[in-house]
N, CA, C and O atoms as a GROMACS GRO file, in nm:
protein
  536
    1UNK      N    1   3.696  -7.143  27.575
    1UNK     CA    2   3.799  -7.242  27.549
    1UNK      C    3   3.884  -7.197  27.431
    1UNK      O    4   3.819  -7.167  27.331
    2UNK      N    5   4.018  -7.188  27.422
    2UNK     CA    6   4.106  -7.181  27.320
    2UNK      C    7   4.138  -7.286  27.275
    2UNK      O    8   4.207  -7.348  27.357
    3UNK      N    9   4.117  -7.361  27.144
    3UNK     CA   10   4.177  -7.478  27.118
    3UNK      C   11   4.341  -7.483  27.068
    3UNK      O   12   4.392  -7.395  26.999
    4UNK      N   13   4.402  -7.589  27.109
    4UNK     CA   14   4.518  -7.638  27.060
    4UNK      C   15   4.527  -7.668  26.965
    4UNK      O   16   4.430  -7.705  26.899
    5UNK      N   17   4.708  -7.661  26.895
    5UNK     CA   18   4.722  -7.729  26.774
    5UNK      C   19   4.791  -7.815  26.804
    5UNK      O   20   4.795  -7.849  26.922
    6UNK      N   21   4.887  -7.893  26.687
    6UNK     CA   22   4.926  -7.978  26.682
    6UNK      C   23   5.069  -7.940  26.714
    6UNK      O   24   5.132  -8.024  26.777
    7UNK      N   25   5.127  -7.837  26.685
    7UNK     CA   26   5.211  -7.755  26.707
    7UNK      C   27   5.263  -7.711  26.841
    7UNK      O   28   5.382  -7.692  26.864
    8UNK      N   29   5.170  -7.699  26.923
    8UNK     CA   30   5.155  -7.653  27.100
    8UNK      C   31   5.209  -7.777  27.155
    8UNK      O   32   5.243  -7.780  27.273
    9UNK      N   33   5.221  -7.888  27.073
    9UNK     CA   34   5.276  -7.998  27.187
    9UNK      C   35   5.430  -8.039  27.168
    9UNK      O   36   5.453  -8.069  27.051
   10UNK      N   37   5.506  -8.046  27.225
   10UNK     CA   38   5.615  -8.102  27.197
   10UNK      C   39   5.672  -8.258  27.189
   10UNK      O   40   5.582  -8.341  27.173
   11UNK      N   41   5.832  -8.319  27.200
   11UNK     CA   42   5.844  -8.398  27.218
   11UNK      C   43   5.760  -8.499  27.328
   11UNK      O   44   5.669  -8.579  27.307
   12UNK      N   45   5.818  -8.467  27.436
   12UNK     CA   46   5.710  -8.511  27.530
   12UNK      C   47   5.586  -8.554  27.570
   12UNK      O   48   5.551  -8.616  27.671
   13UNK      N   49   5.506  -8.498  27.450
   13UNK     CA   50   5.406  -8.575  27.472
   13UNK      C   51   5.271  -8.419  27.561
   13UNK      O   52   5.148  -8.419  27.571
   14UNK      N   53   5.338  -8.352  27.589
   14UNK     CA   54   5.252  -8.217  27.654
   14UNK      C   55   5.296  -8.089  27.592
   14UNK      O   56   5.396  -8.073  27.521
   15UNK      N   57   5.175  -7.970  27.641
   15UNK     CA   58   5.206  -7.858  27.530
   15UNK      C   59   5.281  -7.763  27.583
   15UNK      O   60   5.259  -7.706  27.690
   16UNK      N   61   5.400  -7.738  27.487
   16UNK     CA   62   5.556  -7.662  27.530
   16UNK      C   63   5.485  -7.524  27.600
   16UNK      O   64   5.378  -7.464  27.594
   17UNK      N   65   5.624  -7.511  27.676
   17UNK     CA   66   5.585  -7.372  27.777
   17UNK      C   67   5.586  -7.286  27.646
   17UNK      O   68   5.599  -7.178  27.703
   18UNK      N   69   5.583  -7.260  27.543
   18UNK     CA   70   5.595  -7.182  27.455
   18UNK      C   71   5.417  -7.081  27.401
   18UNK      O   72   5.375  -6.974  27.359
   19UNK      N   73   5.386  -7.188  27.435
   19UNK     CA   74   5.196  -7.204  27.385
   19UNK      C   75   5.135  -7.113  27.452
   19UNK      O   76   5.055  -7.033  27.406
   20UNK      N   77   5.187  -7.126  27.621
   20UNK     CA   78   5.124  -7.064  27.737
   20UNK      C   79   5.130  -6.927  27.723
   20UNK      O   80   5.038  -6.864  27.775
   21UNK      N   81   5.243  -6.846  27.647
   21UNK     CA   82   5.197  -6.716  27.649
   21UNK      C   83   5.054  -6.686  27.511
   21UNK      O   84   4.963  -6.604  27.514
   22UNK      N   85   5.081  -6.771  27.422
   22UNK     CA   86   5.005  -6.750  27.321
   22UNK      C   87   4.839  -6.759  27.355
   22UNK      O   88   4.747  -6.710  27.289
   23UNK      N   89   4.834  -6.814  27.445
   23UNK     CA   90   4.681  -6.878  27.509
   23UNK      C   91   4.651  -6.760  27.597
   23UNK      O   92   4.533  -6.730  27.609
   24UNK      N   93   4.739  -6.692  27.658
   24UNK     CA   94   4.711  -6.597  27.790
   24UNK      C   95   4.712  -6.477  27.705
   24UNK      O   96   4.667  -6.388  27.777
   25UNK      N   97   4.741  -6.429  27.590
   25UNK     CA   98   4.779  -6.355  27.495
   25UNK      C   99   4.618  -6.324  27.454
   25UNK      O  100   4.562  -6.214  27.458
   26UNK      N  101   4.558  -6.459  27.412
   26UNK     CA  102   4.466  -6.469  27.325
   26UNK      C  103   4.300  -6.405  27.384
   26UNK      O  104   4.204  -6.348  27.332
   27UNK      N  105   4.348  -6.469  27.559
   27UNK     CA  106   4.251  -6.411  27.680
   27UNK      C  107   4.264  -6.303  27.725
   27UNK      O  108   4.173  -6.247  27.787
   28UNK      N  109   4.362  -6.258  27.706
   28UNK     CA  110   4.364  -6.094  27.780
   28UNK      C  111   4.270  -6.018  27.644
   28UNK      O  112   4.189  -5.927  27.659
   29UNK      N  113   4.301  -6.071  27.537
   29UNK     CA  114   4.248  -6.018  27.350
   29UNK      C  115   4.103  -5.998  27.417
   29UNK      O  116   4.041  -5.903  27.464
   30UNK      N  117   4.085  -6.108  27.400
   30UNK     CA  118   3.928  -6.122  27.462
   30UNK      C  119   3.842  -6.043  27.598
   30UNK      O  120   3.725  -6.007  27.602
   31UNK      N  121   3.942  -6.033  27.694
   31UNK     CA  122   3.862  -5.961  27.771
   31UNK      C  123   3.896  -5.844  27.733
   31UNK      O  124   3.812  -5.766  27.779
   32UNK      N  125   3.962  -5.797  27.684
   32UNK     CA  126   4.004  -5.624  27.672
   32UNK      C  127   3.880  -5.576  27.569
   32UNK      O  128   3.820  -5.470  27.588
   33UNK      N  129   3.840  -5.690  27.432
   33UNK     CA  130   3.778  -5.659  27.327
   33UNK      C  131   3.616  -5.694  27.414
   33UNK      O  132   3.538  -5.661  27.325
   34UNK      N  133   3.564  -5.721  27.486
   34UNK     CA  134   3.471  -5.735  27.520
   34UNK      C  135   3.426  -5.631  27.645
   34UNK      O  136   3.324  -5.630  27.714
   35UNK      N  137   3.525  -5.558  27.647
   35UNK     CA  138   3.516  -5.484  27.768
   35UNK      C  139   3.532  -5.336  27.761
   35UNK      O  140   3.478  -5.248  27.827
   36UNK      N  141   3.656  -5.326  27.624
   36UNK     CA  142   3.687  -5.161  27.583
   36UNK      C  143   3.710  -5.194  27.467
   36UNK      O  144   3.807  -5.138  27.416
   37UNK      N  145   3.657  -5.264  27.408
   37UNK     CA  146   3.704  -5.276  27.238
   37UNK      C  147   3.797  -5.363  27.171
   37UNK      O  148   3.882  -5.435  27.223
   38UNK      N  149   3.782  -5.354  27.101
   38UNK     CA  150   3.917  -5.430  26.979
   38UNK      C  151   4.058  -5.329  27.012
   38UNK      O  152   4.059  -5.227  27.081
   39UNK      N  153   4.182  -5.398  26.934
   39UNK     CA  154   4.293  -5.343  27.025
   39UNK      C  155   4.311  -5.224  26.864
   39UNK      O  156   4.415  -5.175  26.819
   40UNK      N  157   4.213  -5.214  26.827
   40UNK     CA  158   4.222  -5.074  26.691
   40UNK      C  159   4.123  -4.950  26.787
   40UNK      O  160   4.125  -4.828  26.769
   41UNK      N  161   4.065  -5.004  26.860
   41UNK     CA  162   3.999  -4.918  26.959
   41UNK      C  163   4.028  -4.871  27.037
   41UNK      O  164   4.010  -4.752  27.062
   42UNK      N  165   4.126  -5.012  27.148
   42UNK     CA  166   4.170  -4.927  27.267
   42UNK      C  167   4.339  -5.000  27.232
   42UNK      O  168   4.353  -5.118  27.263
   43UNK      N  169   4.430  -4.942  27.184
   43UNK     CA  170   4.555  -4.987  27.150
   43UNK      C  171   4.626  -5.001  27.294
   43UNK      O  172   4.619  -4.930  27.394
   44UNK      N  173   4.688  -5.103  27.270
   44UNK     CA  174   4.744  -5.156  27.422
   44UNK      C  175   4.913  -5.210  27.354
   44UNK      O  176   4.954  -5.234  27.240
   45UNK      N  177   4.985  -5.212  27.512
   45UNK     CA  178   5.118  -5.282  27.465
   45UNK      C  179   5.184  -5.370  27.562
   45UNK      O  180   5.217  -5.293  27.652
   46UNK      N  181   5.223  -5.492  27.597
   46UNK     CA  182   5.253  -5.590  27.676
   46UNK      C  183   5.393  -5.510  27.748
   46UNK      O  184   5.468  -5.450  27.671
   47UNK      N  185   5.413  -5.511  27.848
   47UNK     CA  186   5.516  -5.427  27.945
   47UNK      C  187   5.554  -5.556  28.027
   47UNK      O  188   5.669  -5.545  28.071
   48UNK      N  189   5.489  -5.684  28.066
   48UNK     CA  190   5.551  -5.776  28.113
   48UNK      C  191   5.473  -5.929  28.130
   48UNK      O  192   5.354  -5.941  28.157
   49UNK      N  193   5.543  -6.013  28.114
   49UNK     CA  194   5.434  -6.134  28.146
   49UNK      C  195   5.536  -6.233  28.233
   49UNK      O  196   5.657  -6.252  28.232
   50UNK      N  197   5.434  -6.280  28.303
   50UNK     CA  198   5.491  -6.430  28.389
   50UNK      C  199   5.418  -6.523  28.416
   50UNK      O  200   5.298  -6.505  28.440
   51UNK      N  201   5.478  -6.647  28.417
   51UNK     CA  202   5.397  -6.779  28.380
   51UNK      C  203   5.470  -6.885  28.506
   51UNK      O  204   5.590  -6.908  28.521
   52UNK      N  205   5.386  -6.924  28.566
   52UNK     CA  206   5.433  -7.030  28.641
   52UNK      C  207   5.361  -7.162  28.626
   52UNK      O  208   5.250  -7.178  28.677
   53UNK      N  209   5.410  -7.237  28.572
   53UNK     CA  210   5.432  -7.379  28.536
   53UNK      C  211   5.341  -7.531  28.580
   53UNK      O  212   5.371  -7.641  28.535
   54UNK      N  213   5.234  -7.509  28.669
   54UNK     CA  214   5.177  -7.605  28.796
   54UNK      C  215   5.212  -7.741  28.757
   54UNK      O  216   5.267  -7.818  28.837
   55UNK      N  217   5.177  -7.781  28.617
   55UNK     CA  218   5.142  -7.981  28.560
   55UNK      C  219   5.108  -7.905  28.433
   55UNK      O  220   5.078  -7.796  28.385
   56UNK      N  221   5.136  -8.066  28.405
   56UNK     CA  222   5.150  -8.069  28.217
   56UNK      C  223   4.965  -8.079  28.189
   56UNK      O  224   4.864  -8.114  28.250
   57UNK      N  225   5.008  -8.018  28.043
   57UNK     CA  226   4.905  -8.084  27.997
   57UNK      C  227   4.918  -8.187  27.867
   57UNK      O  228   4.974  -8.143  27.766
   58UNK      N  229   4.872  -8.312  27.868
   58UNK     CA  230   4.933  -8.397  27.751
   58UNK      C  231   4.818  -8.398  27.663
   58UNK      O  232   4.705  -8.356  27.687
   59UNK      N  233   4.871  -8.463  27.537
   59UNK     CA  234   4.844  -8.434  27.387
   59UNK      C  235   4.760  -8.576  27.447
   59UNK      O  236   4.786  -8.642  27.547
   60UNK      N  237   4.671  -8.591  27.363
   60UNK     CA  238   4.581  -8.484  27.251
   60UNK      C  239   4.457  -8.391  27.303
   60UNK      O  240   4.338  -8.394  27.270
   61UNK      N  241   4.524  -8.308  27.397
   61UNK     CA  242   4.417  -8.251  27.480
   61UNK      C  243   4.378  -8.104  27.381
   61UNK      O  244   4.451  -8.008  27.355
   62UNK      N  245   4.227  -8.132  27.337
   62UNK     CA  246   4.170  -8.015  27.241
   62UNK      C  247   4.148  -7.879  27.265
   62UNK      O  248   4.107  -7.802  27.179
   63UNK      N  249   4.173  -7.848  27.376
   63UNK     CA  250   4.160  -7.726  27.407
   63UNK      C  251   4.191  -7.628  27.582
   63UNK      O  252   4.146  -7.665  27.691
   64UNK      N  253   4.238  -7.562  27.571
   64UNK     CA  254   4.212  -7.544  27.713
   64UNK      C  255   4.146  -7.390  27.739
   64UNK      O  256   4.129  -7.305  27.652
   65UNK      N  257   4.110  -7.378  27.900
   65UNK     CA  258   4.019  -7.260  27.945
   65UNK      C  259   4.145  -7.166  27.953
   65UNK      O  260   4.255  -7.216  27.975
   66UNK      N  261   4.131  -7.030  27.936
   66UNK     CA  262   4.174  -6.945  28.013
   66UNK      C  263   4.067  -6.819  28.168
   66UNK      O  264   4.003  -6.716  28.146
   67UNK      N  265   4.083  -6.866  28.258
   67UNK     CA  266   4.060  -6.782  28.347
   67UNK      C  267   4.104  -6.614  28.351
   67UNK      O  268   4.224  -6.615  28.378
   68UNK      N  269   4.064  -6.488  28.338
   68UNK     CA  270   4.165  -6.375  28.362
   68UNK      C  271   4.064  -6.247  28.403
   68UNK      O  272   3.951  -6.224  28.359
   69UNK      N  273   4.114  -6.198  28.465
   69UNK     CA  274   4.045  -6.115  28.584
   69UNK      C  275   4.195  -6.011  28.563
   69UNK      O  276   4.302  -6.041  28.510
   70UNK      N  277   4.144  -5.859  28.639
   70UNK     CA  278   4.150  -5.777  28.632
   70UNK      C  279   4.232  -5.776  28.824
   70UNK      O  280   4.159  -5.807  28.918
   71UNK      N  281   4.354  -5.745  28.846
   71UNK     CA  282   4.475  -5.755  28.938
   71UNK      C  283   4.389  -5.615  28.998
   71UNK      O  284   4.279  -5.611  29.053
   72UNK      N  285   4.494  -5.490  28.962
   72UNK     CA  286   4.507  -5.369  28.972
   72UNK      C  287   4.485  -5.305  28.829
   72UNK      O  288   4.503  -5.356  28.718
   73UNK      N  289   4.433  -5.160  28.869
   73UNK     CA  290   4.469  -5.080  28.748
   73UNK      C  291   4.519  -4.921  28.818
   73UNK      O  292   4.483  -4.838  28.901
   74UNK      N  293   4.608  -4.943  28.733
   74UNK     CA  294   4.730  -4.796  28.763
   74UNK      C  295   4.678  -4.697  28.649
   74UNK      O  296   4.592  -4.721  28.564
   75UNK      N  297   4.735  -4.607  28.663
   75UNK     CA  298   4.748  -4.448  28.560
   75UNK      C  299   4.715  -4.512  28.400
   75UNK      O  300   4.619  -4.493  28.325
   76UNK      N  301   4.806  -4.572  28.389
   76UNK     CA  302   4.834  -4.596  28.249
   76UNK      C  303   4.827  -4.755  28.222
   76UNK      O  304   4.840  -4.813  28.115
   77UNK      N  305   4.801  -4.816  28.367
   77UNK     CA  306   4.886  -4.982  28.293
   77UNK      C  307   4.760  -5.059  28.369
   77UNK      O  308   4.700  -5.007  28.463
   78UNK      N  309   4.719  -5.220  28.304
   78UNK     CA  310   4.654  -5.257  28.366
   78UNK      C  311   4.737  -5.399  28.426
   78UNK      O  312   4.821  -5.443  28.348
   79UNK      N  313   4.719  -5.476  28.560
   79UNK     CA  314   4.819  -5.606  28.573
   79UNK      C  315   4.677  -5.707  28.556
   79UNK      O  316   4.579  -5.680  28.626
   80UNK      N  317   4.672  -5.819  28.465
   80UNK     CA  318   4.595  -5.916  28.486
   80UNK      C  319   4.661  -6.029  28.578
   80UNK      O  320   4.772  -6.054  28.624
   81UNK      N  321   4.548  -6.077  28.579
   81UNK     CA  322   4.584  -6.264  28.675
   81UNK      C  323   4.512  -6.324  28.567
   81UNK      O  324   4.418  -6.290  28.495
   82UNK      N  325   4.597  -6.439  28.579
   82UNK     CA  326   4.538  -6.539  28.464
   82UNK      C  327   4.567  -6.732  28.509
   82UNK      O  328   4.668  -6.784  28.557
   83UNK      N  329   4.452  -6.786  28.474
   83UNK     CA  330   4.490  -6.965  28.504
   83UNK      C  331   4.444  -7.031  28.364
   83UNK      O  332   4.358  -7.004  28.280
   84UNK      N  333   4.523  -7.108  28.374
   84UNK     CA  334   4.506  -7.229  28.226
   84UNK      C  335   4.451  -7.312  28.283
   84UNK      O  336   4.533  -7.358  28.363
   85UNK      N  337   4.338  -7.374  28.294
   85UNK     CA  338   4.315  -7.511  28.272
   85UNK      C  339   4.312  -7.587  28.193
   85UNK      O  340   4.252  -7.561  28.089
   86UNK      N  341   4.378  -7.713  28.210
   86UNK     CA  342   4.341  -7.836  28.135
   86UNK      C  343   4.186  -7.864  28.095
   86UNK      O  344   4.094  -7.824  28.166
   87UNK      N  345   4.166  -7.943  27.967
   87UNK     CA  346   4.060  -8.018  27.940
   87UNK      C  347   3.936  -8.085  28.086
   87UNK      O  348   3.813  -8.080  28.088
   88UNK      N  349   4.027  -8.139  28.181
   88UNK     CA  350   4.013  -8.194  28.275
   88UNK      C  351   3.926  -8.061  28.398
   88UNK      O  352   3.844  -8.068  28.489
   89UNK      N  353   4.005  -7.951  28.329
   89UNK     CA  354   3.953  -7.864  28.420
   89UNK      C  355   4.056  -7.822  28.555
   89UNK      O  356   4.040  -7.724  28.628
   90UNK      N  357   4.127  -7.888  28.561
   90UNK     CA  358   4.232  -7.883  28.650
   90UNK      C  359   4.329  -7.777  28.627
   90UNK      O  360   4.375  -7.764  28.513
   91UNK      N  361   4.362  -7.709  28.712
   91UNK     CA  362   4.508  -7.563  28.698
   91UNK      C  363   4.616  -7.632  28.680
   91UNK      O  364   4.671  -7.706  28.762
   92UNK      N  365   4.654  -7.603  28.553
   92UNK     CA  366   4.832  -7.611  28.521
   92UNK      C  367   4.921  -7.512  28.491
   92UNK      O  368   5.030  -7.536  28.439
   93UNK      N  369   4.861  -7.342  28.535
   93UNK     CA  370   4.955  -7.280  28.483
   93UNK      C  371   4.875  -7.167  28.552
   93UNK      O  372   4.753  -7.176  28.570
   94UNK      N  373   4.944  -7.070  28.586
   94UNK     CA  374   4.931  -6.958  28.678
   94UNK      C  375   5.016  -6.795  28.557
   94UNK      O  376   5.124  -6.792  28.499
   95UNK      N  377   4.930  -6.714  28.562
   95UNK     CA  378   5.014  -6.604  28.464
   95UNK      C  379   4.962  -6.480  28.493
   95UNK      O  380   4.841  -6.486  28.515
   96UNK      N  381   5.019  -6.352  28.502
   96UNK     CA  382   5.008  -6.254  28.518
   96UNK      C  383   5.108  -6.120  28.421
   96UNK      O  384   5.228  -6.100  28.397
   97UNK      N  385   5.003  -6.066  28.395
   97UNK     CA  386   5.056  -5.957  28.232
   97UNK      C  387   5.036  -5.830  28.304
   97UNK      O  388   4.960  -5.824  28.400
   98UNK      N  389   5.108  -5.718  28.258
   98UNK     CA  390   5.087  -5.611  28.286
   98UNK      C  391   5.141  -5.596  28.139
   98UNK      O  392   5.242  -5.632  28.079
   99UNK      N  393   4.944  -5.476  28.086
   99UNK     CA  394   4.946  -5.452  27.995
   99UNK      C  395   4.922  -5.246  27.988
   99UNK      O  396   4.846  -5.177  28.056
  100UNK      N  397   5.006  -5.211  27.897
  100UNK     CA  398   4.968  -5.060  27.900
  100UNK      C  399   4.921  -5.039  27.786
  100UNK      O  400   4.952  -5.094  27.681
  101UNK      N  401   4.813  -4.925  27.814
  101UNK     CA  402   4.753  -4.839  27.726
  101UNK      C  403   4.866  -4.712  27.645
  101UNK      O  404   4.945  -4.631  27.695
  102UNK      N  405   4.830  -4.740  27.509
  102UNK     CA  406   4.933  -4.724  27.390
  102UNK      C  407   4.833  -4.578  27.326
  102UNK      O  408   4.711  -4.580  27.310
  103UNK      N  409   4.924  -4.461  27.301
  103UNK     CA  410   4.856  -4.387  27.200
  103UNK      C  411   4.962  -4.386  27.103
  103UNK      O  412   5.072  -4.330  27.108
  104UNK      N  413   4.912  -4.455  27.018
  104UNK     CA  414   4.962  -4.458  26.890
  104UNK      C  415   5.082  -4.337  26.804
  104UNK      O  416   5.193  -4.358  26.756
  105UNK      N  417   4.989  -4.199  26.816
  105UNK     CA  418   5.024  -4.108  26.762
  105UNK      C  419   5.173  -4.057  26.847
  105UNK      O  420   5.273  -4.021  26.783
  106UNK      N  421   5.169  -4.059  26.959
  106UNK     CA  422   5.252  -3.984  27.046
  106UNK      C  423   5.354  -4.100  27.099
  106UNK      O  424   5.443  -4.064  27.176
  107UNK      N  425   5.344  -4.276  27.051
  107UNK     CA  426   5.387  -4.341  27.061
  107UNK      C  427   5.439  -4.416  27.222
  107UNK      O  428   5.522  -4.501  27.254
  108UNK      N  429   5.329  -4.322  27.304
  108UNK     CA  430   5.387  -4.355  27.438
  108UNK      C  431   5.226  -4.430  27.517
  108UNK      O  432   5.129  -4.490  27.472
  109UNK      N  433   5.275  -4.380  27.670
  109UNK     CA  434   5.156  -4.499  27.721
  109UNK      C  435   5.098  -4.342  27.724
  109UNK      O  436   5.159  -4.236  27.706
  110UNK      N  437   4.981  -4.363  27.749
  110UNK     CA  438   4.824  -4.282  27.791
  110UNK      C  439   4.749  -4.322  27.926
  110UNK      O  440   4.734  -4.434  27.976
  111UNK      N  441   4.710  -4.202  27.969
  111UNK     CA  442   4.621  -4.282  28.096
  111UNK      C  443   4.501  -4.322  28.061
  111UNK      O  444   4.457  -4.295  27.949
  112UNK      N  445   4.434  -4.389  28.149
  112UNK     CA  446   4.304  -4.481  28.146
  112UNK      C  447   4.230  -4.377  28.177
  112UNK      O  448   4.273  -4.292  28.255
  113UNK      N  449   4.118  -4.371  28.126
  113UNK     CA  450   4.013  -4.307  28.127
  113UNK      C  451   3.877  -4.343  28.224
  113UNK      O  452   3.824  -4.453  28.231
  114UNK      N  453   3.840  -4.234  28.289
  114UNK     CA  454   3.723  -4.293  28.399
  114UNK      C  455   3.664  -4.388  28.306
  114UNK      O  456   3.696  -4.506  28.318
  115UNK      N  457   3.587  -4.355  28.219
  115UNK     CA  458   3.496  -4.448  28.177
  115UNK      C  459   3.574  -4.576  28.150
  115UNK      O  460   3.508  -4.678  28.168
  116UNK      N  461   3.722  -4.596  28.103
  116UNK     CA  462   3.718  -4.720  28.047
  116UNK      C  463   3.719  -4.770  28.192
  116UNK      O  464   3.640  -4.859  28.224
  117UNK      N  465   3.822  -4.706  28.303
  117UNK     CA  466   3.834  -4.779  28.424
  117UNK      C  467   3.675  -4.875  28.467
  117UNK      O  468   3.666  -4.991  28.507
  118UNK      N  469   3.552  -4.763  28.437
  118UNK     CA  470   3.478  -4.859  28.477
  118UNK      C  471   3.497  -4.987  28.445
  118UNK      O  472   3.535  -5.084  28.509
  119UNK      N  473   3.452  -4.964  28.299
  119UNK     CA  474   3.411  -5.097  28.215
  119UNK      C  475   3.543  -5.215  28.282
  119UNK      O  476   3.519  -5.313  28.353
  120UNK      N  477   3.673  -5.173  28.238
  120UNK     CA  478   3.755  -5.309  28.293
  120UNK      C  479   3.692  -5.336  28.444
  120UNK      O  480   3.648  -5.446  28.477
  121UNK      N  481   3.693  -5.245  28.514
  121UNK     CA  482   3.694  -5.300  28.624
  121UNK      C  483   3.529  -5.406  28.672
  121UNK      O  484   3.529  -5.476  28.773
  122UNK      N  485   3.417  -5.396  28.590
  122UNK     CA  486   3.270  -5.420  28.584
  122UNK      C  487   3.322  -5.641  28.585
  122UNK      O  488   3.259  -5.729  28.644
  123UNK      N  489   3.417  -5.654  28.522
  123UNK     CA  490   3.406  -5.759  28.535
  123UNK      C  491   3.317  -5.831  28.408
  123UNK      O  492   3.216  -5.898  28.430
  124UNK      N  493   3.366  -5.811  28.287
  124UNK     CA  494   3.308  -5.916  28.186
  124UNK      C  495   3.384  -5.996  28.157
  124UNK      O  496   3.466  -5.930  28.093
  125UNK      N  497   3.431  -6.129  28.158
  125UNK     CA  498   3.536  -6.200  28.126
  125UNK      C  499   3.467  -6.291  27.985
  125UNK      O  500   3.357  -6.252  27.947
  126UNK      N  501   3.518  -6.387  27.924
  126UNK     CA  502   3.480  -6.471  27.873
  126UNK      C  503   3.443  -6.553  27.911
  126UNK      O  504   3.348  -6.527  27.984
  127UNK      N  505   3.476  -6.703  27.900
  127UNK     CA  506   3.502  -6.840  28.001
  127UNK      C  507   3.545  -6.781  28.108
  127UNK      O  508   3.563  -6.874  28.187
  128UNK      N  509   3.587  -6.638  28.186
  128UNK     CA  510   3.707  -6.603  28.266
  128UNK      C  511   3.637  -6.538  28.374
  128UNK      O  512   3.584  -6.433  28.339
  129UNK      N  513   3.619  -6.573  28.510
  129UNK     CA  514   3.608  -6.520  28.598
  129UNK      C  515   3.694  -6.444  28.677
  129UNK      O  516   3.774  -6.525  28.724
  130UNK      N  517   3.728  -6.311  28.725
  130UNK     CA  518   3.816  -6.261  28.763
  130UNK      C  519   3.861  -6.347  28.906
  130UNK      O  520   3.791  -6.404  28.990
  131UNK      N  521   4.009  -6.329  28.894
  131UNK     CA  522   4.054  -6.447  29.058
  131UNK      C  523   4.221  -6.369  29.067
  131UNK      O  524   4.274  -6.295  28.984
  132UNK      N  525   4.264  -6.410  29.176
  132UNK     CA  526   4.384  -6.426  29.221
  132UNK      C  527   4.394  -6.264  29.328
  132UNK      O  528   4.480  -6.176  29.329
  133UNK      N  529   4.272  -6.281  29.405
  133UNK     CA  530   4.280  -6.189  29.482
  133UNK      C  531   4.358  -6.243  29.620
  133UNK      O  532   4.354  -6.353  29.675
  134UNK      N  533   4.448  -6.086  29.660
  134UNK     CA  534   4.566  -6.140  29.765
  134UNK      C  535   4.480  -6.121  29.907
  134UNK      O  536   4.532  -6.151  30.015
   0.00000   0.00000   0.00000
């Protein structure tokens, strides 16, 4: 569970589309660091994100799940799937990142390595079961 602030909610009364990358941000952190390390280990760089919208979630809701599983993995890039649930447990938000592997020194992407491929692909999530198979 990622908890909310007070900040994540807006006028309205539910938490601004603004939050949603910060929450899907925070889960990809998590499965990457539980899977190939901290991002001082395996340096990564966001190449794209998308968020689709399902239902609100309203204040004063303390926290929500992130779901995120492992799409595809290419040469260099990995695409996650990702779901927000509400408190309730219910899907309000649908997201998918394609994240690349960063070498620092040479400032460009790097390919994935057999071994890490395993590990992402082994399936350790947090709260996060891998999903959004087509």
């Amino acid at each position: 569970m990622i908890p909310t602030r007070w900040t994540d909610f807006d006028a309205l009364g539910h938490l601004t589309h603004a939050a949603y990358p910060v929450f899907l941000d925070e889960a990809r952190d998590a499965f990457l660091a539980k899977s190939v390390g901290s991002f001082s280990d395996w340096p990564c760089v966001v190449a794209h994100v998308s968020i689709y919208y399902l239902r609100e979630v309203r204040y004063p809701a303390p926290s929500v799940t992130v779901r995120t599983g492992v799409r595809t993995l290419g040469d260099t890039s990995i695409t996650f799937t990702q779901q927000v649930l509400g408190p309730d447990g219910e899907l309000a938000a649908e997201g998918q990142a394609v994240v690349v592997a960063f070498d620092p020194e040479t400032r460009s992407s790097r390919p994935i390595g057999e071994e890490d491929r395993a590990l992402l692909t082994a399936g350790r999530p947090t709260e996060n079961a891998p999903i959004g198979e087509d």
